[in-house]
ROZAZA-518084 format. One record per atom (N, C-alpha, C, CB): x, y, z; atom name. Coordinates in steps of 0.02 Angstrom, whole numbers. Atoms other than C-alpha are relative to their C-alpha. Glycine has a CB too. Example, Ala and Ser with C-alpha at 12.3 -4.5 7.8 and 13.67 -1.06 7.14 Angstrom:
<rs>
R      px      py      pz  vexlo
R      45     -59       0      N
R     615    -225     390     CA
R      45      60       0      C
R     -50       1      62     CB
R     -42     -59      -3      N
R     684     -53     357     CA
R     -39      55      37      C
R      20      23     -71     CB
</rs>
This chain:
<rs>
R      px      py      pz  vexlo
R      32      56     -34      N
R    5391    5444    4679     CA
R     -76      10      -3      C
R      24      -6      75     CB
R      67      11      12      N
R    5220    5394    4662     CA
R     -47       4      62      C
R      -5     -64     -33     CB
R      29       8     -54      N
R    5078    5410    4785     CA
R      -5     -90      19      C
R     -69      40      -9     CB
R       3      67     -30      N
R    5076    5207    4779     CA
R      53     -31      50      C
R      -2     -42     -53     CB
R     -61      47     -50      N
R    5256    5168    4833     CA
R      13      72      43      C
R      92     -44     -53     CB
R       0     -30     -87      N
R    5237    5304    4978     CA
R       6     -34      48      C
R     -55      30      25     CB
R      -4      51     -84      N
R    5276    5222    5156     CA
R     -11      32      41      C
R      63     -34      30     CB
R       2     -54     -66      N
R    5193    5318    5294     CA
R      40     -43      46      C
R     -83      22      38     CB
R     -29      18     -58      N
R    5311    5288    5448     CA
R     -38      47      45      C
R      79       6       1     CB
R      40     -26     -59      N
R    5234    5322    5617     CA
R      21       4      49      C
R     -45     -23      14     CB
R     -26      35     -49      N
R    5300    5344    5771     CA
R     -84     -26      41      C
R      62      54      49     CB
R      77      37     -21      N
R    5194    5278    5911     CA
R     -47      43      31      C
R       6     -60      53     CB
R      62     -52     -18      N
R    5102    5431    5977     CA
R     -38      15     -55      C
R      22      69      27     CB
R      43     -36      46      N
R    5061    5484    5799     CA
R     -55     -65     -20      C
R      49      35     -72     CB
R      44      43       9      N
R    4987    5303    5773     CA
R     -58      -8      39      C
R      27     -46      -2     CB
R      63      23     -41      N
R    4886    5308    5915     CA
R     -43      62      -2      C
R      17     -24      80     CB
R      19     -55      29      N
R    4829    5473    5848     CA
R     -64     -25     -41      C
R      59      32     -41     CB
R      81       2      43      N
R    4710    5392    5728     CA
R     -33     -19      26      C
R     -17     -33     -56     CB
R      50      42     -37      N
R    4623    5291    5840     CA
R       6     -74     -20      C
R     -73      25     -15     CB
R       0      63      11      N
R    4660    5124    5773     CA
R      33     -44      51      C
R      27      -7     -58     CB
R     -10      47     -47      N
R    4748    5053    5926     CA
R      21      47      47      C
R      47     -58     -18     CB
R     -13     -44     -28      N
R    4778    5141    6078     CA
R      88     -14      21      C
R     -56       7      53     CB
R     -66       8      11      N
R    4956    5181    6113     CA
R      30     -45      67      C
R      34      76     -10     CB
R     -36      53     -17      N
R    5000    5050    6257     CA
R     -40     -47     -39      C
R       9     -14      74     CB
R     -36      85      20      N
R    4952    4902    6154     CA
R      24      21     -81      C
R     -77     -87      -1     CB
R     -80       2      50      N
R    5061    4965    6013     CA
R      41       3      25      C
R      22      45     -45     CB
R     -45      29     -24      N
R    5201    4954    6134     CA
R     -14     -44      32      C
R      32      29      25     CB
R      -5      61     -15      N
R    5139    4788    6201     CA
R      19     -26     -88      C
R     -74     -30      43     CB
R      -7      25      52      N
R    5138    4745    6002     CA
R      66      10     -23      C
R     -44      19     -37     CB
R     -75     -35     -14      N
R    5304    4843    5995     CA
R      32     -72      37      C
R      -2      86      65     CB
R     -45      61     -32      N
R    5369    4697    6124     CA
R       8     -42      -3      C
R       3     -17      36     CB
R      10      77      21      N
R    5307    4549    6050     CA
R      -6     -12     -70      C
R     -62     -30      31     CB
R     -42      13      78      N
R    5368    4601    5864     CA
R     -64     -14     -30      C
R      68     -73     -12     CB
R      84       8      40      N
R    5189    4601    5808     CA
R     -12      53     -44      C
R     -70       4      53     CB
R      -5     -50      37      N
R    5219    4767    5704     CA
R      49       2     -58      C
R      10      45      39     CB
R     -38     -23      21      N
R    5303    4810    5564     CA
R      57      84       2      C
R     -30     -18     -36     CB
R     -36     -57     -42      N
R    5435    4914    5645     CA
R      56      42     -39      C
R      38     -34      65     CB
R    -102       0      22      N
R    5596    5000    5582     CA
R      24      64      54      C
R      29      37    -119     CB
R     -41     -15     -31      N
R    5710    5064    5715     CA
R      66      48     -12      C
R       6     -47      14     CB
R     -51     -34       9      N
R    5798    5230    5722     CA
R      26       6      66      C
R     -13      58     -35     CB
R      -8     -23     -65      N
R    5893    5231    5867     CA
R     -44     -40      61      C
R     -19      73      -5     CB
R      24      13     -41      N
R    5789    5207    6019     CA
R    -106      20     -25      C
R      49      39      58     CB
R      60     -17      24      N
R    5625    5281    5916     CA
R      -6     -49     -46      C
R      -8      67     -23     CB
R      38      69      56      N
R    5517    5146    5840     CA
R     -45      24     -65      C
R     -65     -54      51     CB
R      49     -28      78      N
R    5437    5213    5656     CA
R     -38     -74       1      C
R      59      22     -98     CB
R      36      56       4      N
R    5291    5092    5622     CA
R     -41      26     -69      C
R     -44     -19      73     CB
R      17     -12      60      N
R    5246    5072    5446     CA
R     -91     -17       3      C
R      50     -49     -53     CB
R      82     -23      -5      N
R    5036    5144    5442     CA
R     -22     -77     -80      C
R     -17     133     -34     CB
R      42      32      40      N
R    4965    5051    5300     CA
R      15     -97       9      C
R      17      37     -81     CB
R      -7      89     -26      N
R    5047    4859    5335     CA
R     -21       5      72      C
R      91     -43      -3     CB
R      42      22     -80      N
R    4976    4893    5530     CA
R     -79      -9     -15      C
R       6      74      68     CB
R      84     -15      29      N
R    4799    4955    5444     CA
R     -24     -92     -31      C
R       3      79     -93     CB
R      -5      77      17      N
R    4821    4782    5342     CA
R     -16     -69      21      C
R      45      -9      -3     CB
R     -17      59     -51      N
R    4870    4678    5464     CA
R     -45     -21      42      C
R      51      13      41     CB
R      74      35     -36      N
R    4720    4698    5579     CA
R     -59       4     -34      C
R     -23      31      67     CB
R      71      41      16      N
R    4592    4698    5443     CA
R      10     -76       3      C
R     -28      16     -78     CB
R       9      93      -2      N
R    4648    4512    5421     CA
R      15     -26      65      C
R      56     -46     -53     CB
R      29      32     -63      N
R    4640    4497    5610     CA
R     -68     -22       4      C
R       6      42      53     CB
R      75      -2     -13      N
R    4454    4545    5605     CA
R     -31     -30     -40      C
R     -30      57       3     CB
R      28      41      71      N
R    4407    4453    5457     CA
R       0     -48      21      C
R      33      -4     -68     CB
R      10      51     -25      N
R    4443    4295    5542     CA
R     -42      -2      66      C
R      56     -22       4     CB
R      27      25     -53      N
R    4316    4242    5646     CA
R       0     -68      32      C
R     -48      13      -7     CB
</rs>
């Protein structure tokens, strides 16, 4: 496998680890399906680079 089709999965402490959102509003985003999530169990993995994505083209819209 290639470094391109890599998929970081995250849970949600390690996401809020980078600093890009703090970790309650990734579980408010978590509740209102605003993440790309995948669900093991009761632990939520959150795919890093489509979240990274996702809010540059929040901030881009002004």
């Amino acid at each position: 496998m290639t470094q391109e089709n890599k998929v970081t999965m995250m849970t949600v402490r390690e996401l809020a680890r980078t600093g890009i959102l703090t970790e309650h509003a990734i579980r408010l985003m978590l509740k209102q399906n605003k993440l790309p999530v995948l669900y093991i169990g009761k632990k939520a993995l959150i795919n890093y680079e489509k979240t990274v994505e996702m809010l540059q083209s929040l901030t881009v819209k002004q």
